[in-house]
N, C-alpha and C positions, 0 to 999 in steps of 0.2 A: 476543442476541435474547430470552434469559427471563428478564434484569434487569429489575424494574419502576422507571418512571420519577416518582417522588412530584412531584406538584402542587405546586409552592414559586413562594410570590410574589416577586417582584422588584422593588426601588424604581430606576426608572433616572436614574441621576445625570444625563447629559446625550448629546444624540446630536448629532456632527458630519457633516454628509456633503459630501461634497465630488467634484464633478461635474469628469471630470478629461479630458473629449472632445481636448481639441488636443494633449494632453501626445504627442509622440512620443522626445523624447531622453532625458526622465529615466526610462525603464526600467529595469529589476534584471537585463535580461539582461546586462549586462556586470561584475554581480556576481557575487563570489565565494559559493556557494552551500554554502559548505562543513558546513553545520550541515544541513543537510536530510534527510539520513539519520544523523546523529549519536544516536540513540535514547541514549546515554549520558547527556548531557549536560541530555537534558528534565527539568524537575521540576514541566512542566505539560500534562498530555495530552489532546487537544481531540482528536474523531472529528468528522468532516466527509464532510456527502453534500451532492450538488451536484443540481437537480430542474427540470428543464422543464417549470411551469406553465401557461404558454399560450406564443402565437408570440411575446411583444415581450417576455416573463419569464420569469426564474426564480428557484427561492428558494434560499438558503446556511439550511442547519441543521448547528448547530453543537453537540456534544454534550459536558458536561464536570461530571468529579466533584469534588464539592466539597469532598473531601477533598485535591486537588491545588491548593486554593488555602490563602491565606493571609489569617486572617481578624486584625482589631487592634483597637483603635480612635482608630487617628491620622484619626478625623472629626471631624464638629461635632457630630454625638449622643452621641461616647464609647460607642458601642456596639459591638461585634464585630461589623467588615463585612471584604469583598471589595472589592477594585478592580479589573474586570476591564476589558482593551478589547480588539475584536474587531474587525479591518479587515479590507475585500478589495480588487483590483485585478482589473479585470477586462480583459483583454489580447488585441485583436486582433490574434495575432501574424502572419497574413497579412499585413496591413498597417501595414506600418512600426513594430509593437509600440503601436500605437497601446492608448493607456489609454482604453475607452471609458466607465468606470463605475464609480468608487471610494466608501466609504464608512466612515466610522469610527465606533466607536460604544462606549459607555465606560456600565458598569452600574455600582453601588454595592448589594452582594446582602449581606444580613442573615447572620448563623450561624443555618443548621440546625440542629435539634436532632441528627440525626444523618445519618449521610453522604448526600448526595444528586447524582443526575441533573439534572443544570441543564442545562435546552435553550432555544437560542438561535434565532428562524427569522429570516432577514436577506433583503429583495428586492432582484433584481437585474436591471439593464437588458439585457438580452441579446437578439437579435434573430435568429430562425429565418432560417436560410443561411446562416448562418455559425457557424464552430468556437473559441474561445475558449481560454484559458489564465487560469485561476484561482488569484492569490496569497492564500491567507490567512494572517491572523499573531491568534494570540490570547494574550493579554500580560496575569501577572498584576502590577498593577501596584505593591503592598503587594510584592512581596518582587523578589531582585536579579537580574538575570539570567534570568528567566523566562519563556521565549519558546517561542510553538510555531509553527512556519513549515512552512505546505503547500503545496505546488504540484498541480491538477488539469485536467486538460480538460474541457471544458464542451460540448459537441457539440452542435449544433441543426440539422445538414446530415440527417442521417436520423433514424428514430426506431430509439434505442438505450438505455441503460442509464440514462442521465437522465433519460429519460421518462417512468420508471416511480418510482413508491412503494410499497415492502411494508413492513406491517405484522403482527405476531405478532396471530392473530386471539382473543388470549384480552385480552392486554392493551392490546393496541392501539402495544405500542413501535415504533418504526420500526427497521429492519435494516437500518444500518450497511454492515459489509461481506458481499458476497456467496459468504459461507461456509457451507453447511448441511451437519448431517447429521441421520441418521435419520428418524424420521415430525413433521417441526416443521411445523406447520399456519400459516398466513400469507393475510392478504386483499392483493391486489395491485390497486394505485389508477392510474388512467392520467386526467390533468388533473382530477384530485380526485373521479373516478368508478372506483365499484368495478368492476374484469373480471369477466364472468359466466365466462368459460372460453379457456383457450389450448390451443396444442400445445404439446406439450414434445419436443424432438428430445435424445436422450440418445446423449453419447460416451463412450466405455470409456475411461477413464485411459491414458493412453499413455507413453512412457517416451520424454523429450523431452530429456533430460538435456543441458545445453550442450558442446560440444565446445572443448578448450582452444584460447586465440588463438592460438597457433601453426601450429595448421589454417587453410590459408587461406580453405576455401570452407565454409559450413556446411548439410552435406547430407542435416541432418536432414529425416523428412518428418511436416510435422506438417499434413497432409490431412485436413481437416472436410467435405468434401461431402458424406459419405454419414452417418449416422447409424447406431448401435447399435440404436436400438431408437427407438418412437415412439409417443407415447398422446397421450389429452385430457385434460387438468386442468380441473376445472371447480373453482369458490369455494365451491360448498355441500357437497362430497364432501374429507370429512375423510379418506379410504383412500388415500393415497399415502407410499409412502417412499422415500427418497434416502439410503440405506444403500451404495448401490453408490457406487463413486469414479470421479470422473469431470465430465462437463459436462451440465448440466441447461439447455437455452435454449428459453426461452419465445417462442414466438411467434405470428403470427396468421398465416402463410404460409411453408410447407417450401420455398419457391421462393428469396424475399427476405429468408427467416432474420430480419427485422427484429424488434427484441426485448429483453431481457435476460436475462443469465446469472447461474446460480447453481452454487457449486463443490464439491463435494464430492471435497477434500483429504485427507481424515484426521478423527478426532473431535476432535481439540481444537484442531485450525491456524485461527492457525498456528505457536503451540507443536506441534514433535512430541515426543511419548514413548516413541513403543512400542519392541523393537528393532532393527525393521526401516525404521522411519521415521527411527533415529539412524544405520544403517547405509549408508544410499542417498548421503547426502551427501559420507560417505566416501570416495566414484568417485575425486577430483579429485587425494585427495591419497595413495589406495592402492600400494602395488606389486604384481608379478607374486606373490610370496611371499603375499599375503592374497587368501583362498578366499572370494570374495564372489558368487561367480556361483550358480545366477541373482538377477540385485536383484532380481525381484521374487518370490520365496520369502516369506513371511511364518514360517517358524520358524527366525530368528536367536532366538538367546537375549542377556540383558543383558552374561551372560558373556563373550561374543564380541567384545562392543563394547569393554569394558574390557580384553580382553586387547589387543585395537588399538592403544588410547592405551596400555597399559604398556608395548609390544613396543619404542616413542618414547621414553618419558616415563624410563622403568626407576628411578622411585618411585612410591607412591601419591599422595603430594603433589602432586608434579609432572604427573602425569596428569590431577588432578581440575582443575588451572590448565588444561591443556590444552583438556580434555572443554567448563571452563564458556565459555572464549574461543573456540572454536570455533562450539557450539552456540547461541551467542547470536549467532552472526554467521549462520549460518542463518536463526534466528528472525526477525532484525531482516529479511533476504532477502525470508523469509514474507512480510512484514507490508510490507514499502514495493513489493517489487517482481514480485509476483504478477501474472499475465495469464491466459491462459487456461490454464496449465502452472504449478506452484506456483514463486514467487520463487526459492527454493535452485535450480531448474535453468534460468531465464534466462541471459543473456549479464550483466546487471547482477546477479544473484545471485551467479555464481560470480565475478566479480572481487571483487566485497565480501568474500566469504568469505576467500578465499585471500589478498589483500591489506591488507582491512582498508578503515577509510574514508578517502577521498583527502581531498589536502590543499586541493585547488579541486575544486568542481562550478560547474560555468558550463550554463546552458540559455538557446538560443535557436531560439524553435519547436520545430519536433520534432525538435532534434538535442541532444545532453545532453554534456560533454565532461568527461571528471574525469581529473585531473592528481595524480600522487605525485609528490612532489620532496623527501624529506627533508632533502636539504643544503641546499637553497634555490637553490640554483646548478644552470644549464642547463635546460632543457626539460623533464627526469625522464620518468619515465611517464606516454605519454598513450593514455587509453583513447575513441574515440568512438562514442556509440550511436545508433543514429537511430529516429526513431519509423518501423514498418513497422505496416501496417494488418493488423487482423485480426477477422472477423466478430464476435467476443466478446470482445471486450475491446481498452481504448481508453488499455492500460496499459504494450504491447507492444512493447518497442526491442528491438533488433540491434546489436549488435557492428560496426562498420566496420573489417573484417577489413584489408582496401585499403589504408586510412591506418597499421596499424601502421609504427610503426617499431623498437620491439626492445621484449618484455613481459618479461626475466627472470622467465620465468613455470617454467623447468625449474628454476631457482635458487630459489624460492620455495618450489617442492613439496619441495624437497631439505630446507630448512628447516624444513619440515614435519612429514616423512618422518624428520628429526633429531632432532624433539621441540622446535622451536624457535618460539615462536610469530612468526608474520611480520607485522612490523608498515613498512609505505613508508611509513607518513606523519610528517610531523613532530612 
Protein backbone atom coordinates (compact mmCIF):
# COMPACT_ATOMS: atom_id res chain seq x y z
CA UNK A 1 0.00 0.00 0.00
CA UNK A 2 3.12 2.61 0.27
CA UNK A 3 4.59 1.45 -3.09
CA UNK A 4 4.13 4.40 -5.56
CA UNK A 5 2.66 3.49 -8.77
CA UNK A 6 4.71 5.81 -11.81
CA UNK A 7 2.53 6.99 -14.66
CA UNK A 8 4.13 4.80 -17.65
CA UNK A 9 2.57 4.91 -21.06
CA UNK A 10 1.73 1.86 -22.86
CA UNK A 11 1.76 1.25 -26.70
CA UNK A 12 -1.10 -1.64 -27.05
CA UNK A 13 -0.15 -3.93 -29.66
CA UNK A 14 -3.61 -5.41 -30.23
CA UNK A 15 -6.90 -6.40 -28.24
CA UNK A 16 -8.80 -9.82 -28.81
CA UNK A 17 -11.92 -10.24 -27.19
CA UNK A 18 -13.86 -13.04 -27.46
CA UNK A 19 -17.47 -13.36 -26.43
CA UNK A 20 -17.83 -16.87 -25.17
CA UNK A 21 -21.85 -17.09 -23.72
CA UNK A 22 -22.81 -20.90 -25.00
CA UNK A 23 -19.53 -22.32 -24.32
CA UNK A 24 -20.50 -24.81 -21.55
CA UNK A 25 -18.21 -28.08 -22.10
CA UNK A 26 -14.88 -26.68 -22.81
CA UNK A 27 -14.28 -25.43 -19.07
CA UNK A 28 -10.91 -26.00 -16.99
CA UNK A 29 -12.87 -27.44 -14.33
CA UNK A 30 -11.82 -30.75 -15.41
CA UNK A 31 -8.37 -29.60 -15.38
CA UNK A 32 -5.64 -30.38 -13.64
CA UNK A 33 -4.81 -27.30 -11.76
CA UNK A 34 -1.73 -28.36 -10.32
CA UNK A 35 0.40 -25.10 -10.87
CA UNK A 36 -1.98 -22.75 -8.98
CA UNK A 37 -0.49 -22.62 -5.79
CA UNK A 38 2.93 -23.59 -7.06
CA UNK A 39 4.64 -20.06 -5.98
CA UNK A 40 7.86 -21.86 -7.05
CA UNK A 41 7.68 -22.20 -10.23
CA UNK A 42 6.33 -18.38 -11.12
CA UNK A 43 8.85 -15.90 -12.69
CA UNK A 44 5.91 -13.65 -13.25
CA UNK A 45 3.86 -12.01 -10.49
CA UNK A 46 0.55 -10.40 -11.32
CA UNK A 47 -1.73 -8.95 -8.14
CA UNK A 48 -5.32 -9.07 -9.10
CA UNK A 49 -8.42 -7.31 -7.37
CA UNK A 50 -11.71 -8.03 -8.79
CA UNK A 51 -14.41 -4.51 -8.37
CA UNK A 52 -18.21 -4.13 -8.83
CA UNK A 53 -18.81 -1.18 -10.70
CA UNK A 54 -22.32 -1.02 -11.37
CA UNK A 55 -25.22 -3.81 -11.59
CA UNK A 56 -24.32 -5.18 -15.27
CA UNK A 57 -20.11 -4.49 -14.52
CA UNK A 58 -17.19 -5.07 -13.21
CA UNK A 59 -13.47 -4.20 -13.61
CA UNK A 60 -10.25 -6.73 -13.55
CA UNK A 61 -7.14 -4.65 -12.37
CA UNK A 62 -4.26 -6.25 -12.82
CA UNK A 63 -1.05 -5.08 -11.12
CA UNK A 64 2.61 -6.11 -12.34
CA UNK A 65 6.42 -5.19 -11.96
CA UNK A 66 8.16 -4.70 -14.71
CA UNK A 67 11.06 -5.99 -13.52
CA UNK A 68 9.22 -9.50 -13.67
CA UNK A 69 9.11 -9.22 -17.35
CA UNK A 70 11.33 -9.65 -20.03
CA UNK A 71 12.07 -6.86 -22.11
CA UNK A 72 14.24 -7.73 -26.24
CA UNK A 73 13.76 -6.46 -29.22
CA UNK A 74 12.58 -9.42 -31.37
CA UNK A 75 9.94 -6.41 -32.70
CA UNK A 76 9.67 -4.41 -35.76
CA UNK A 77 11.31 -1.12 -33.84
CA UNK A 78 14.22 -3.10 -32.45
CA UNK A 79 13.55 -1.65 -29.39
CA UNK A 80 13.52 -2.99 -25.77
CA UNK A 81 9.86 -4.07 -25.35
CA UNK A 82 7.41 -6.58 -23.35
CA UNK A 83 4.99 -8.84 -24.75
CA UNK A 84 2.41 -9.22 -22.33
CA UNK A 85 -1.10 -10.96 -22.48
CA UNK A 86 -3.73 -10.85 -19.94
CA UNK A 87 -6.99 -13.06 -20.41
CA UNK A 88 -9.98 -13.80 -18.17
CA UNK A 89 -12.85 -16.27 -18.17
CA UNK A 90 -15.59 -15.54 -16.50
CA UNK A 91 -17.64 -18.63 -15.08
CA UNK A 92 -21.02 -19.04 -14.14
CA UNK A 93 -20.44 -21.93 -12.25
CA UNK A 94 -24.00 -22.33 -10.94
CA UNK A 95 -24.97 -22.94 -14.19
CA UNK A 96 -23.48 -25.69 -16.08
CA UNK A 97 -19.84 -23.68 -15.81
CA UNK A 98 -21.17 -21.72 -18.20
CA UNK A 99 -18.38 -19.09 -19.76
CA UNK A 100 -20.27 -16.04 -19.83
CA UNK A 101 -17.50 -13.33 -20.69
CA UNK A 102 -14.03 -13.98 -21.97
CA UNK A 103 -11.38 -11.67 -23.08
CA UNK A 104 -7.84 -11.58 -24.22
CA UNK A 105 -5.68 -8.77 -24.55
CA UNK A 106 -1.91 -8.58 -25.60
CA UNK A 107 0.29 -5.16 -24.78
CA UNK A 108 3.57 -4.44 -26.47
CA UNK A 109 5.10 -2.04 -23.26
CA UNK A 110 8.44 -0.05 -23.90
CA UNK A 111 11.64 -0.40 -21.14
CA UNK A 112 11.32 1.66 -18.28
CA UNK A 113 13.92 3.60 -17.41
CA UNK A 114 13.69 2.02 -14.07
CA UNK A 115 11.45 -0.58 -12.32
CA UNK A 116 8.02 0.05 -12.59
CA UNK A 117 4.06 -0.69 -11.38
CA UNK A 118 2.22 -1.54 -14.69
CA UNK A 119 -1.52 -1.41 -13.97
CA UNK A 120 -3.87 -2.97 -16.26
CA UNK A 121 -7.84 -2.14 -15.71
CA UNK A 122 -9.85 -4.86 -17.84
CA UNK A 123 -14.19 -4.62 -18.11
CA UNK A 124 -16.15 -7.11 -17.48
CA UNK A 125 -19.67 -8.43 -18.14
CA UNK A 126 -20.94 -9.63 -14.98
CA UNK A 127 -24.52 -9.37 -13.84
CA UNK A 128 -25.81 -8.41 -10.12
CA UNK A 129 -27.60 -11.93 -8.68
CA UNK A 130 -25.32 -13.84 -9.40
CA UNK A 131 -21.91 -15.30 -8.10
CA UNK A 132 -19.03 -15.91 -10.56
CA UNK A 133 -15.77 -17.64 -10.72
CA UNK A 134 -12.81 -15.62 -12.21
CA UNK A 135 -9.79 -17.30 -14.27
CA UNK A 136 -7.15 -15.09 -14.88
CA UNK A 137 -3.74 -16.02 -16.76
CA UNK A 138 -1.13 -13.22 -17.40
CA UNK A 139 1.59 -14.56 -19.81
CA UNK A 140 4.84 -12.97 -20.55
CA UNK A 141 5.16 -13.68 -23.69
CA UNK A 142 9.06 -12.85 -24.64
CA UNK A 143 10.27 -15.45 -22.28
CA UNK A 144 9.40 -19.43 -21.63
CA UNK A 145 7.19 -20.87 -19.48
CA UNK A 146 5.98 -17.83 -17.86
CA UNK A 147 2.64 -17.91 -16.65
CA UNK A 148 0.62 -16.60 -13.81
CA UNK A 149 -2.92 -18.35 -13.25
CA UNK A 150 -5.49 -17.07 -10.79
CA UNK A 151 -8.58 -18.40 -9.81
CA UNK A 152 -11.24 -15.71 -7.77
CA UNK A 153 -14.96 -15.22 -6.97
CA UNK A 154 -16.67 -12.50 -8.03
CA UNK A 155 -19.75 -12.02 -5.84
CA UNK A 156 -22.55 -9.73 -6.93
CA UNK A 157 -25.55 -11.56 -4.75
CA UNK A 158 -24.73 -9.00 -1.75
CA UNK A 159 -22.71 -6.29 -1.29
CA UNK A 160 -19.30 -7.58 -0.02
CA UNK A 161 -15.58 -7.05 -0.63
CA UNK A 162 -15.94 -6.46 -4.47
CA UNK A 163 -17.78 -3.67 -3.81
CA UNK A 164 -15.64 -1.68 -2.43
CA UNK A 165 -12.27 0.32 -3.69
CA UNK A 166 -9.41 1.62 -1.22
CA UNK A 167 -7.12 3.60 -1.86
CA UNK A 168 -3.90 4.87 0.13
CA UNK A 169 -5.19 8.57 0.59
CA UNK A 170 -1.56 10.22 0.05
CA UNK A 171 -0.93 8.50 -3.27
CA UNK A 172 -3.88 7.50 -4.37
CA UNK A 173 -2.45 3.35 -4.85
CA UNK A 174 -5.10 1.12 -4.78
CA UNK A 175 -4.88 -1.81 -1.78
CA UNK A 176 -4.44 -5.04 -3.17
CA UNK A 177 -4.84 -7.33 -0.35
CA UNK A 178 -6.63 -6.76 2.57
CA UNK A 179 -3.78 -6.55 5.05
CA UNK A 180 -3.19 -3.51 7.33
CA UNK A 181 -1.36 -2.51 10.13
CA UNK A 182 -0.71 0.42 12.24
CA UNK A 183 -2.29 4.10 11.52
CA UNK A 184 -2.26 3.58 7.31
CA UNK A 185 -4.73 6.33 6.24
CA UNK A 186 -7.00 5.10 3.07
CA UNK A 187 -10.14 6.88 1.13
CA UNK A 188 -12.58 4.07 0.50
CA UNK A 189 -14.76 4.34 -2.87
CA UNK A 190 -18.16 2.56 -3.22
CA UNK A 191 -19.30 2.67 -7.46
CA UNK A 192 -16.40 5.35 -7.83
CA UNK A 193 -17.87 7.65 -4.91
CA UNK A 194 -15.95 8.44 -1.99
CA UNK A 195 -17.57 6.99 1.67
CA UNK A 196 -18.15 9.83 3.99
CA UNK A 197 -18.19 7.31 7.02
CA UNK A 198 -18.72 3.64 8.13
CA UNK A 199 -18.80 1.52 11.32
CA UNK A 200 -16.14 -0.57 11.98
CA UNK A 201 -16.96 -3.80 14.09
CA UNK A 202 -13.55 -4.93 15.37
CA UNK A 203 -12.76 -8.80 16.40
CA UNK A 204 -9.85 -9.78 18.69
CA UNK A 205 -7.74 -12.32 16.93
CA UNK A 206 -8.63 -15.63 17.89
CA UNK A 207 -6.65 -18.87 17.79
CA UNK A 208 -8.59 -20.81 15.00
CA UNK A 209 -5.77 -23.18 14.54
CA UNK A 210 -6.91 -26.24 12.04
CA UNK A 211 -7.31 -29.48 13.75
CA UNK A 212 -5.57 -32.49 11.99
CA UNK A 213 -7.69 -34.73 9.46
CA UNK A 214 -7.73 -37.42 11.48
CA UNK A 215 -10.36 -35.63 13.82
CA UNK A 216 -13.44 -36.36 12.35
CA UNK A 217 -15.66 -33.41 13.35
CA UNK A 218 -14.04 -29.85 13.43
CA UNK A 219 -15.22 -28.19 16.54
CA UNK A 220 -13.49 -25.28 16.46
CA UNK A 221 -15.71 -22.28 17.33
CA UNK A 222 -15.00 -19.50 15.19
CA UNK A 223 -18.25 -17.29 16.37
CA UNK A 224 -18.40 -13.59 14.80
CA UNK A 225 -21.75 -12.34 16.11
CA UNK A 226 -20.76 -10.33 18.62
CA UNK A 227 -17.96 -7.81 18.15
CA UNK A 228 -14.87 -6.69 20.49
CA UNK A 229 -15.37 -3.37 20.17
CA UNK A 230 -17.23 -0.75 17.79
CA UNK A 231 -16.56 3.04 16.57
CA UNK A 232 -17.16 5.25 13.47
CA UNK A 233 -14.73 5.82 10.78
CA UNK A 234 -15.20 8.79 9.08
CA UNK A 235 -12.85 9.81 5.44
CA UNK A 236 -11.79 13.07 6.83
CA UNK A 237 -10.50 11.90 10.37
CA UNK A 238 -7.01 10.88 9.96
CA UNK A 239 -6.95 9.26 14.16
CA UNK A 240 -7.35 5.67 13.70
CA UNK A 241 -5.14 2.79 14.14
CA UNK A 242 -5.15 -0.88 13.58
CA UNK A 243 -2.24 -1.87 15.67
CA UNK A 244 -4.36 -4.35 17.41
CA UNK A 245 -4.74 -8.01 15.56
CA UNK A 246 -7.45 -9.03 14.44
CA UNK A 247 -10.67 -8.12 12.11
CA UNK A 248 -11.47 -4.67 11.15
CA UNK A 249 -15.18 -4.96 9.04
CA UNK A 250 -16.62 -2.03 7.64
CA UNK A 251 -19.77 -1.59 7.35
CA UNK A 252 -23.02 0.62 7.03
CA UNK A 253 -25.37 -1.74 9.51
CA UNK A 254 -24.25 -4.02 12.88
CA UNK A 255 -27.24 -6.03 11.91
CA UNK A 256 -26.43 -7.20 8.10
CA UNK A 257 -22.53 -6.88 8.55
CA UNK A 258 -22.66 -6.08 4.81
CA UNK A 259 -19.29 -4.72 3.84
CA UNK A 260 -15.65 -5.28 3.65
CA UNK A 261 -12.84 -6.50 5.74
CA UNK A 262 -9.58 -5.54 6.52
CA UNK A 263 -6.90 -7.99 8.51
CA UNK A 264 -4.58 -7.30 10.83
CA UNK A 265 -2.33 -10.54 10.78
CA UNK A 266 0.93 -9.39 11.90
CA UNK A 267 3.24 -6.31 10.55
CA UNK A 268 4.62 -7.79 7.61
CA UNK A 269 1.94 -10.84 6.42
CA UNK A 270 2.21 -12.49 5.17
CA UNK A 271 5.74 -13.10 5.64
CA UNK A 272 6.05 -13.75 9.31
CA UNK A 273 9.37 -12.97 11.43
CA UNK A 274 9.03 -12.45 14.79
CA UNK A 275 9.51 -15.53 17.16
CA UNK A 276 6.40 -16.00 18.02
CA UNK A 277 4.90 -15.70 14.54
CA UNK A 278 7.56 -18.70 13.43
CA UNK A 279 6.51 -20.56 16.60
CA UNK A 280 2.74 -20.93 16.21
CA UNK A 281 2.94 -23.00 13.07
CA UNK A 282 4.89 -25.33 14.65
CA UNK A 283 1.57 -26.90 16.57
CA UNK A 284 1.19 -29.35 13.52
CA UNK A 285 4.35 -30.98 13.71
CA UNK A 286 5.30 -30.41 17.71
CA UNK A 287 5.64 -33.15 20.31
CA UNK A 288 4.59 -33.66 24.06
CA UNK A 289 8.62 -33.01 24.66
CA UNK A 290 8.35 -29.13 23.16
CA UNK A 291 7.21 -26.45 25.80
CA UNK A 292 5.04 -24.23 23.48
CA UNK A 293 2.19 -23.50 25.69
CA UNK A 294 0.74 -20.78 25.83
CA UNK A 295 0.89 -20.01 21.72
CA UNK A 296 -0.03 -16.96 22.34
CA UNK A 297 2.79 -15.67 24.67
CA UNK A 298 4.84 -13.28 22.65
CA UNK A 299 8.26 -13.80 24.57
CA UNK A 300 9.54 -16.87 22.50
CA UNK A 301 13.03 -15.82 21.71
CA UNK A 302 14.76 -16.78 18.03
CA UNK A 303 16.69 -19.10 20.18
CA UNK A 304 13.85 -21.45 20.87
CA UNK A 305 12.87 -21.67 17.40
CA UNK A 306 16.24 -22.89 16.37
CA UNK A 307 16.71 -25.22 18.97
CA UNK A 308 13.29 -26.86 17.48
CA UNK A 309 14.73 -27.48 14.04
CA UNK A 310 18.17 -28.60 15.56
CA UNK A 311 16.53 -31.09 18.22
CA UNK A 312 15.27 -32.76 14.09
CA UNK A 313 17.86 -31.58 11.89
CA UNK A 314 21.17 -32.39 14.46
CA UNK A 315 23.20 -30.15 11.97
CA UNK A 316 23.16 -26.58 11.21
CA UNK A 317 23.05 -27.22 7.59
CA UNK A 318 20.40 -29.39 7.77
CA UNK A 319 18.16 -27.38 10.02
CA UNK A 320 18.45 -24.22 7.90
CA UNK A 321 17.13 -26.81 4.67
CA UNK A 322 14.56 -27.39 7.16
CA UNK A 323 13.58 -23.83 8.75
CA UNK A 324 13.67 -22.41 4.74
CA UNK A 325 11.09 -25.45 3.33
CA UNK A 326 9.03 -25.34 5.93
CA UNK A 327 8.65 -21.58 6.38
CA UNK A 328 8.10 -20.92 2.93
CA UNK A 329 5.30 -23.28 2.83
CA UNK A 330 3.65 -21.23 5.59
CA UNK A 331 4.24 -18.14 3.68
CA UNK A 332 3.01 -19.40 0.48
CA UNK A 333 -0.38 -20.53 3.06
CA UNK A 334 -0.32 -16.70 4.01
CA UNK A 335 -0.60 -15.48 0.78
CA UNK A 336 -3.08 -17.92 -1.35
CA UNK A 337 -5.16 -19.21 1.47
CA UNK A 338 -6.06 -16.63 3.99
CA UNK A 339 -9.96 -15.96 5.02
CA UNK A 340 -10.91 -14.39 7.86
CA UNK A 341 -8.04 -16.60 10.02
CA UNK A 342 -4.53 -16.24 8.48
CA UNK A 343 -3.83 -19.22 5.59
CA UNK A 344 -1.17 -21.28 7.96
CA UNK A 345 -4.33 -22.14 10.21
CA UNK A 346 -6.88 -23.17 7.39
CA UNK A 347 -7.91 -26.64 6.63
CA UNK A 348 -5.91 -25.82 3.02
CA UNK A 349 -3.07 -24.14 4.91
CA UNK A 350 -2.14 -27.00 6.96
CA UNK A 351 -2.31 -29.72 4.41
CA UNK A 352 0.01 -27.60 2.16
CA UNK A 353 2.27 -27.24 4.88
CA UNK A 354 2.73 -30.62 6.02
CA UNK A 355 2.37 -32.16 2.66
CA UNK A 356 3.72 -29.94 0.31
CA UNK A 357 1.79 -29.18 -3.06
CA UNK A 358 -0.25 -31.77 -4.60
CA UNK A 359 0.17 -33.37 -7.62
CA UNK A 360 -3.62 -32.50 -9.03
CA UNK A 361 -5.79 -29.49 -7.88
CA UNK A 362 -9.06 -29.94 -9.70
CA UNK A 363 -12.04 -27.03 -8.85
CA UNK A 364 -15.48 -27.34 -9.56
CA UNK A 365 -17.68 -24.52 -7.96
CA UNK A 366 -17.19 -24.36 -4.61
CA UNK A 367 -15.57 -27.63 -4.10
CA UNK A 368 -11.49 -27.75 -4.70
CA UNK A 369 -10.05 -31.56 -4.72
CA UNK A 370 -6.13 -32.10 -4.49
CA UNK A 371 -4.89 -35.40 -5.09
CA UNK A 372 -0.86 -36.64 -3.95
CA UNK A 373 -0.13 -39.69 -5.84
CA UNK A 374 3.74 -39.94 -6.11
CA UNK A 375 3.88 -43.26 -7.70
CA UNK A 376 1.23 -42.49 -10.09
CA UNK A 377 -0.54 -45.60 -9.35
CA UNK A 378 -4.05 -45.89 -7.49
CA UNK A 379 -6.04 -43.15 -6.00
CA UNK A 380 -3.00 -41.66 -3.48
CA UNK A 381 -4.25 -39.11 -1.34
CA UNK A 382 -7.19 -37.36 -1.57
CA UNK A 383 -7.95 -34.17 0.27
CA UNK A 384 -11.59 -32.42 -0.42
CA UNK A 385 -12.47 -28.76 0.51
CA UNK A 386 -15.53 -27.18 0.04
CA UNK A 387 -16.36 -23.68 0.06
CA UNK A 388 -18.41 -22.83 3.46
CA UNK A 389 -19.75 -19.34 3.82
CA UNK A 390 -18.56 -16.84 6.06
CA UNK A 391 -19.60 -13.05 6.63
CA UNK A 392 -15.82 -11.89 5.81
CA UNK A 393 -14.41 -13.44 3.48
CA UNK A 394 -15.36 -15.26 0.40
CA UNK A 395 -11.85 -17.22 0.60
CA UNK A 396 -13.18 -19.76 3.10
CA UNK A 397 -13.02 -23.81 2.43
CA UNK A 398 -13.31 -26.81 4.84
CA UNK A 399 -11.79 -29.89 4.97
CA UNK A 400 -14.58 -32.71 3.92
CA UNK A 401 -13.62 -34.62 7.01
CA UNK A 402 -16.54 -37.38 5.69
CA UNK A 403 -14.83 -38.32 2.35
CA UNK A 404 -11.55 -39.12 3.87
CA UNK A 405 -10.37 -42.19 3.20
CA UNK A 406 -6.77 -42.62 4.97
CA UNK A 407 -4.30 -39.16 5.25
CA UNK A 408 -1.02 -40.84 6.41
CA UNK A 409 -1.09 -37.84 8.21
CA UNK A 410 0.67 -39.47 11.76
CA UNK A 411 3.46 -40.87 9.15
CA UNK A 412 3.93 -37.45 7.78
CA UNK A 413 4.51 -35.62 11.27
CA UNK A 414 6.90 -38.64 12.04
CA UNK A 415 8.88 -37.33 9.13
CA UNK A 416 8.82 -34.29 10.22
CA UNK A 417 9.36 -34.75 13.85
CA UNK A 418 12.71 -37.02 12.04
CA UNK A 419 14.02 -34.06 10.34
CA UNK A 420 12.80 -35.21 7.09
CA UNK A 421 11.20 -32.93 4.90
CA UNK A 422 7.93 -34.45 3.49
CA UNK A 423 7.44 -34.12 0.15
CA UNK A 424 3.79 -36.63 -1.67
CA UNK A 425 4.06 -35.21 -4.66
CA UNK A 426 5.65 -36.36 -7.53
Amino acid sequence: MHQKIRKYWLSIFAIVIFSACSITNKSFFSQNLYFLYDNYSKNINSEILLLNNSDSTSLLFVKINSKDLLFNKANSSKQLKAFLEISFELIDYKNKNKIVDSTVLYYLINKPLNDTLLMYTIPIQAKKGNDYLVQITTTDLNKKNSRNFTLKYLRKTNIEQNDFLIRDKENKEIMFLPFISDSEKFDVYYRNKVIDSMMVLFYVERENIALNPNIPIDTLNNNYEIPDSIWMWYADSLNYSYDKKGIYRFCNDSILKEGFSLYNFGQTFPVIHTPNELIKPLKYIADSTDKFEPLNSDKFTKLEVDKFWLKRAENFNRSKDLIKIYYNRVINANYYFSSYKPGWQTDRGMIYIIYGLPDGIYRSGEIEKWVYNPIGTGPGLVFIFNYEYHPFNSNNFVLDREKLKYTQWDNAVKLWREGKVVYYQN
